[in-house]
C-alpha positions in Angstrom: -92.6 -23.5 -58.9 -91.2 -24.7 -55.5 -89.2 -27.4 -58.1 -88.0 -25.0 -60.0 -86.6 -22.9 -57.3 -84.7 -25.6 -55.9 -83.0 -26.8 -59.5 -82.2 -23.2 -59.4 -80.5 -22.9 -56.0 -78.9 -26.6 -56.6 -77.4 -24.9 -59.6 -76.2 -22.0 -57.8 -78.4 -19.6 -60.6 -80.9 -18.0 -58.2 -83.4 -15.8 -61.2 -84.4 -12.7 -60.4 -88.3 -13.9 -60.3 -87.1 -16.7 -58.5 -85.5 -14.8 -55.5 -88.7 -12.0 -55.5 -91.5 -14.7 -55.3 -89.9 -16.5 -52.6 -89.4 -13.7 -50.7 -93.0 -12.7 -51.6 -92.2 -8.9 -53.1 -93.1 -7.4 -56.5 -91.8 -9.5 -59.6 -91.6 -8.8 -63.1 -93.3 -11.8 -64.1 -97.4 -12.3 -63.0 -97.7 -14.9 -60.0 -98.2 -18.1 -61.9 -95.3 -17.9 -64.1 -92.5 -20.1 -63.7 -88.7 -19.6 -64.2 -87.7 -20.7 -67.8 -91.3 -20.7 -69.2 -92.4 -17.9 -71.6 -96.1 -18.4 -70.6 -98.0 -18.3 -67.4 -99.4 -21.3 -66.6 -102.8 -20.0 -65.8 -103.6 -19.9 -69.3 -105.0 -16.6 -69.1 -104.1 -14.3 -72.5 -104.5 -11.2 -70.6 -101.7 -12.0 -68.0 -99.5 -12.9 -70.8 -100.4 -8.9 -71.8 -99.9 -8.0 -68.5 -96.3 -9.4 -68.1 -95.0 -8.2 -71.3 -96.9 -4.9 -72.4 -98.8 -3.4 -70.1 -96.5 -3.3 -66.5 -93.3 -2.4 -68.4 -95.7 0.6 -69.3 -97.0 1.5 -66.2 -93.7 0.9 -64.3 -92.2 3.8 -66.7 -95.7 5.8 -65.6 -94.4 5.2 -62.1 -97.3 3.1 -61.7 -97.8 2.0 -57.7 -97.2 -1.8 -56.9 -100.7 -2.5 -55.7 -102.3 -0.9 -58.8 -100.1 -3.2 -61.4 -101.2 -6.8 -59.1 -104.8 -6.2 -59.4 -104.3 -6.8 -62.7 -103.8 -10.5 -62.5 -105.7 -13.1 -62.5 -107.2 -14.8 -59.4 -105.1 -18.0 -59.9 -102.2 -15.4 -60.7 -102.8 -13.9 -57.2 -103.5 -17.0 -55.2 -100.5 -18.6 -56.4 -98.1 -15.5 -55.9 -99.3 -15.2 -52.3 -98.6 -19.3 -52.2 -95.0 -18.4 -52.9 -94.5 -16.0 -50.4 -92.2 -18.3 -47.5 -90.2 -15.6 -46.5 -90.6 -14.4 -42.7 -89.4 -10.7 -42.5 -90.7 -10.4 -38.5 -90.5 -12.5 -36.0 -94.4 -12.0 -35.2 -94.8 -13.1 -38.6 -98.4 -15.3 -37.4 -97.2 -18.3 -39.7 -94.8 -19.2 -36.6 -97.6 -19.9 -34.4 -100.1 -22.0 -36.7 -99.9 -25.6 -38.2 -98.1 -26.5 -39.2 -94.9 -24.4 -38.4 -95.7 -24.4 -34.6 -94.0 -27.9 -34.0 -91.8 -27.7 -37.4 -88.2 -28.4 -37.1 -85.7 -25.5 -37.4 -82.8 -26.3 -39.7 -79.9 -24.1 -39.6 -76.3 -24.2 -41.5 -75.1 -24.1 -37.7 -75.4 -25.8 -34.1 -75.3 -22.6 -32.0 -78.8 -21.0 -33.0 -79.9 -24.2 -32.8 -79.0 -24.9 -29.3 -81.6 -21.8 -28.1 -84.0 -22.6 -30.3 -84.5 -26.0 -29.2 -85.4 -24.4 -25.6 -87.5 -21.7 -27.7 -89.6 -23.6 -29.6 -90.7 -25.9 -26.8 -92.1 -22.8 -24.9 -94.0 -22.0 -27.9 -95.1 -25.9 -28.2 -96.2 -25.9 -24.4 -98.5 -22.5 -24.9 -100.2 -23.2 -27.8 -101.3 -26.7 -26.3 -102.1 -25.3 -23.0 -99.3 -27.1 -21.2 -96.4 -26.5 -18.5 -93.0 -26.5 -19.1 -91.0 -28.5 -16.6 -87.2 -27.2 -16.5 -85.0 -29.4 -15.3 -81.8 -28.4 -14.3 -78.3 -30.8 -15.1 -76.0 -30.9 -12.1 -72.6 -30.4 -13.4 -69.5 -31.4 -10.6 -65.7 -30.2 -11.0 -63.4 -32.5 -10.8 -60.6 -30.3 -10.9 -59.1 -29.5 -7.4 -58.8 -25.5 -7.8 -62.5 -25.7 -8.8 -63.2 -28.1 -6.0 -61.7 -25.6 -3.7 -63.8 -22.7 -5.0 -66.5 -20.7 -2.3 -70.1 -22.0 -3.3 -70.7 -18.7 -4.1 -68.1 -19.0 -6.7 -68.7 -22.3 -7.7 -72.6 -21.5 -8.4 -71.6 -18.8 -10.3 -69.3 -21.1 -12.9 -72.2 -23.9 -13.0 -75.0 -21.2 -14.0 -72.8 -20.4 -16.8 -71.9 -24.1 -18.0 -75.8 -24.3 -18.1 -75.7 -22.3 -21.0 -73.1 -24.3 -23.1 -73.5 -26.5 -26.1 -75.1 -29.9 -25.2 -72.8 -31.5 -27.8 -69.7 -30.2 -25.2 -71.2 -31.3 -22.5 -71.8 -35.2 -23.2 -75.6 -35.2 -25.0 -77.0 -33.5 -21.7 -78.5 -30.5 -21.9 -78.0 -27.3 -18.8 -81.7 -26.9 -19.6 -83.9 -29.5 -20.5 -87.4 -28.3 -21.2 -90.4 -31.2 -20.7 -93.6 -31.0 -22.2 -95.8 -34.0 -22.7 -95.5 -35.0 -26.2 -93.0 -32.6 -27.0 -90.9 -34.1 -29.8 -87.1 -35.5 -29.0 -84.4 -37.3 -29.9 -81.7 -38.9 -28.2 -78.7 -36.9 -27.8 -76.4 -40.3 -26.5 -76.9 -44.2 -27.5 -79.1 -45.6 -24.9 -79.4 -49.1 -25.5 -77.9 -50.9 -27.9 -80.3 -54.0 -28.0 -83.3 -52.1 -28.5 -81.6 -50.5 -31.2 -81.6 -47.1 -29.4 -78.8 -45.1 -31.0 -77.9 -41.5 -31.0 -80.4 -38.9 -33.2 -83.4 -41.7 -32.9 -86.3 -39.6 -32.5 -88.8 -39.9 -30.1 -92.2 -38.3 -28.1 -92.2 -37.5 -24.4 -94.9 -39.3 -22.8 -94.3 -38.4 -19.4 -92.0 -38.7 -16.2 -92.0 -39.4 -12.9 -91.0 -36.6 -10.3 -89.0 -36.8 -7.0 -90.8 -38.0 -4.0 -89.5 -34.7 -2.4 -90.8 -32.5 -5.6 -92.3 -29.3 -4.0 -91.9 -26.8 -6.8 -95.0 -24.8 -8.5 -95.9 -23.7 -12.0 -96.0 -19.9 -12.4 -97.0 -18.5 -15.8 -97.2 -22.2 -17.0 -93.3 -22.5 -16.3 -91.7 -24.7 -13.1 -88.2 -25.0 -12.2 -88.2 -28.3 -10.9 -85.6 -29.1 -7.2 -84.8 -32.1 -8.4 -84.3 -34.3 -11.1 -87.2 -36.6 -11.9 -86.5 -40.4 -11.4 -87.1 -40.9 -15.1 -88.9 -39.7 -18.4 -90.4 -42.1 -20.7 -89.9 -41.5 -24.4 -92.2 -43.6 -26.8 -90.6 -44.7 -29.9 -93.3 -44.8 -32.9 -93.3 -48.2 -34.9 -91.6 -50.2 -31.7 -93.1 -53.1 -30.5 -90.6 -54.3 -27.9 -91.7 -53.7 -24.3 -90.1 -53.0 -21.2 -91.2 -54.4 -18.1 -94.8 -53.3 -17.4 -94.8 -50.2 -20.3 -96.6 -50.2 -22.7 -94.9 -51.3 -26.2 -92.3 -48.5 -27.1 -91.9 -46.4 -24.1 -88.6 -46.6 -22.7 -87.8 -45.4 -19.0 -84.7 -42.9 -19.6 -83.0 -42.2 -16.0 -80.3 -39.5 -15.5 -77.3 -40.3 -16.4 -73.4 -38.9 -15.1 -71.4 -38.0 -18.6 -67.5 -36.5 -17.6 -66.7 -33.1 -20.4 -64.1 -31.1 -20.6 -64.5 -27.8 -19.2 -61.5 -26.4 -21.3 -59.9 -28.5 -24.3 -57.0 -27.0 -24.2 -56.7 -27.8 -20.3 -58.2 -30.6 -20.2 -60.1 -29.5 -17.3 -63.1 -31.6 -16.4 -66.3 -31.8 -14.9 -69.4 -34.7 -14.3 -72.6 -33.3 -15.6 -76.0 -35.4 -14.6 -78.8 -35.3 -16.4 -80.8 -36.9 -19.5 -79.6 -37.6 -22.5 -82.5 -36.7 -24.9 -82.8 -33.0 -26.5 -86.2 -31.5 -27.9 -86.0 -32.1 -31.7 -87.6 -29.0 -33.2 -84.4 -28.0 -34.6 -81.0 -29.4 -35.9 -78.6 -29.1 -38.6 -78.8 -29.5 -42.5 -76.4 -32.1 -41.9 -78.4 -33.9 -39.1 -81.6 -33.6 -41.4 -79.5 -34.8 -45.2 -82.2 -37.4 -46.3 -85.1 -36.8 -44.2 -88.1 -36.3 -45.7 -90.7 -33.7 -43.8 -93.9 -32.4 -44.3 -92.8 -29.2 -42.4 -89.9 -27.1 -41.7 -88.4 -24.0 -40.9 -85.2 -22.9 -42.5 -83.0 -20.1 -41.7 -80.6 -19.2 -45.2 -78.4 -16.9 -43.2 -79.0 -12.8 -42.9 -79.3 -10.9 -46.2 -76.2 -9.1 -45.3 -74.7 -12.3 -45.4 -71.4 -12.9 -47.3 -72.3 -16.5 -48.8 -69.5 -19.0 -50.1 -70.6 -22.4 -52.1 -70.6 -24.1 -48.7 -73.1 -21.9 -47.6 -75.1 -22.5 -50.5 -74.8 -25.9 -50.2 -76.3 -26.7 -46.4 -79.0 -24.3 -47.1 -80.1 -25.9 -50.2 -80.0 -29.2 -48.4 -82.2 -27.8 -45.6 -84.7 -26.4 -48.5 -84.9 -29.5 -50.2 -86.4 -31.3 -47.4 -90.0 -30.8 -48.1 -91.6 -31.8 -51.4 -93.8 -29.0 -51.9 -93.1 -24.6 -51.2 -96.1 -25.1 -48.7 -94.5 -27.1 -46.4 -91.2 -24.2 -45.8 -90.8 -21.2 -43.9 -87.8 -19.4 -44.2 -87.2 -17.4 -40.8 -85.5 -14.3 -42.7 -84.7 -12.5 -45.8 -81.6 -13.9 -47.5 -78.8 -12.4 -49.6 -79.4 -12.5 -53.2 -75.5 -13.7 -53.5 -76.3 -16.7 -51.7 -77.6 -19.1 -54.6 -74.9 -16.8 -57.3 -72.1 -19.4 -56.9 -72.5 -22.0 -59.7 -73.3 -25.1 -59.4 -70.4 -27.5 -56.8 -68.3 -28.9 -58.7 -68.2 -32.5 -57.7 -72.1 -33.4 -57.5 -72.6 -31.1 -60.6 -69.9 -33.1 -62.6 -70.6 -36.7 -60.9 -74.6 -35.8 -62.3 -73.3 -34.9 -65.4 -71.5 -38.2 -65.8 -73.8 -40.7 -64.5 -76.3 -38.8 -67.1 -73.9 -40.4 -69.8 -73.4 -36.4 -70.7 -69.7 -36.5 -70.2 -67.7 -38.9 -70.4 -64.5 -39.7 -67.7 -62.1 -38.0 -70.3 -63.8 -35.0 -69.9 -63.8 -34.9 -66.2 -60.8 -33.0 -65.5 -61.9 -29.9 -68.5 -65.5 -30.0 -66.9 -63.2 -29.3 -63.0 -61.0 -26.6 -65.2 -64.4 -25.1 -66.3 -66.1 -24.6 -63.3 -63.3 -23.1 -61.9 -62.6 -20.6 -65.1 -66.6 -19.6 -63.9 -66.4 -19.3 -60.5 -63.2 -17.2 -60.6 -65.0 -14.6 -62.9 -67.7 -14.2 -60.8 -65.5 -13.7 -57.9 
């Protein structure tokens, strides 16, 4: 099923029963039907019945939902409920379990993912039973009006540059939320000869405070006073070693980075912190290739007005998992948003390279496409 679902999105051809099982609502077809195939692949003749004869009868009778399922077969109904990986609530209790609970959050955009980064390490520190260390990034103006501001003032401006972006403000996060072995990447190339580049993912294995560290968990949350000396991040499959470590864990110390306050002013500041994020969520262009065994995606709000680009980064984000259990999709989507046809480059250079074409036809297969997508416009 979860195949055919993604062929249909790739294609931009979302069916009917495809859109209704994902989302885990009433379909017209019984629950172990697939898209394209005339019979259900339970192999049960009475769900064949079902499907064709007897629910177009009972949905005429006005025939209640709940009445018309029990009519399937149990494979039927354990394999509709499989389908089911939309989230309509956030207490939806699939966010909380394994494997969802330390799945990464892929989004077409950086801004939810900025908050959810923060969010999902709460969630990752209370289901485990452990504190959540904030440390706070010190940011310094280097612009003289700013450098001339009260401290009262001046406060006020930092506690809101701890809210921004970390890809504005060098790799370093306002925030940084540490758990132990909370998942992470590095936001910043650390080190070159240990071939520690930007986006390399990592686990948090601890960190050493500051001698004059005096602050106290409440509610299994501490703001820490100061910066710790370092962190250490292990690195799975690394066997290099530094200093007395043990192989893989690197010593990460805070780091100054200058960003611009304002582009268009070029107004500066020097943040210090660490540059290394949580990784339970990122982009669908961060995540092209990856293979995971969990994720959660987020395919835009139902209300949603979708163009092929949309359709395109979400279907990437859906694609990373092999099988439908491994998704969760954090919301109902719009119905439009896999309606756009297929994109014309990949769909053509497939096409192609499938010897189904050949490079005469190219430019009538482009002319095509875009006949199609202006009709359904």
């Amino acid at each position: 099923f979860y195949c055919a679902f993604l062929m249909e999105c790739r294609d931009g051809a979302l069916s009917r029963d495809g859109y209704f099982f994902i989302h885990g609502v009433p379909t017209e077809s019984v629950g172990s039907s697939e898209m394209g195939e005339t019979a259900p692949r339970c192999g049960c003749p009475r769900c064949r019945e079902v499907a064709a004869e007897i629910w177009p009868r009972m949905f005429q009778a006005g025939a209640d939902w709940v009445e018309m399922a029990a009519l399937e077969c149990d494979e039927c109904r354990r394999e509709r409920q499989a389908r089911g990986r939309v989230a309509f609530t956030a207490e939806d209790a699939r966010f909380q379990q394994p494997p969802f609970d330390a799945a990464p959050y892929i989004h077409p955009n950086n801004l939810p993912k900025y908050y959810a980064q923060q969010q999902r390490a709460v969630v990752f520190a209370k289901q485990r039973q452990r504190c959540v260390n904030w440390v706070v990034a010190h940011d310094k103006p280097l612009h003289q009006d700013d450098q001339a501001l009260s401290d009262e003032v001046l406060n006020k401006k930092r506690r809101g540059w701890l809210s921004y972006h970390d890809q504005k403000t060098g790799g370093i996060m306002g925030l940084l939320p540490l758990v132990r072995g909370l998942p992470m990447r590095l936001s910043d190339t650390v080190d070159r000869g240990l071939k520690l580049y930007r986006n390399r993912e990592c686990v948090l294995d601890g960190w050493t405070l500051h001698p004059d560290e005096v602050s106290t968990a409440d509610s299994g949350e501490r703001v820490l006073q100061y910066q710790p000396l370092c962190i250490y991040l292990r690195f799975a499959g690394a066997t290099w070693q530094v200093e007395d470590l043990e192989p893989g864990v690197y010593p990460l110390q805070p780091k100054p980075k200058v960003w611009f306050v304002n582009e268009h002013t070029k107004v500066k500041a020097k943040r210090t912190g660490f540059n290394a994020v949580p990784y339970f969520s990122g982009t669908a262009f961060m995540f092209q290739g990856a293979s995971r065994d969990a994720i959660i995606t987020d395919c835009l709000e139902v209300a949603h007005v979708s163009k092929q680009g949309d359709a395109i980064s979400t279907y990437v984000a859906n694609s990373r998992v092999k099988t439908k259990e491994g998704i969760l999709i954090m919301q109902p989507f719009s119905p439009g948003l896999f309606a756009h046809g297929p994109p014309p480059g990949p769909h053509i250079l497939m096409r192609l390279l499938r010897r189904e074409i050949s490079p005469d036809d190219v430019d009538a297969e482009f002319e095509q496409l875009r006949r199609e997508a202006k009709d359904r416009a």
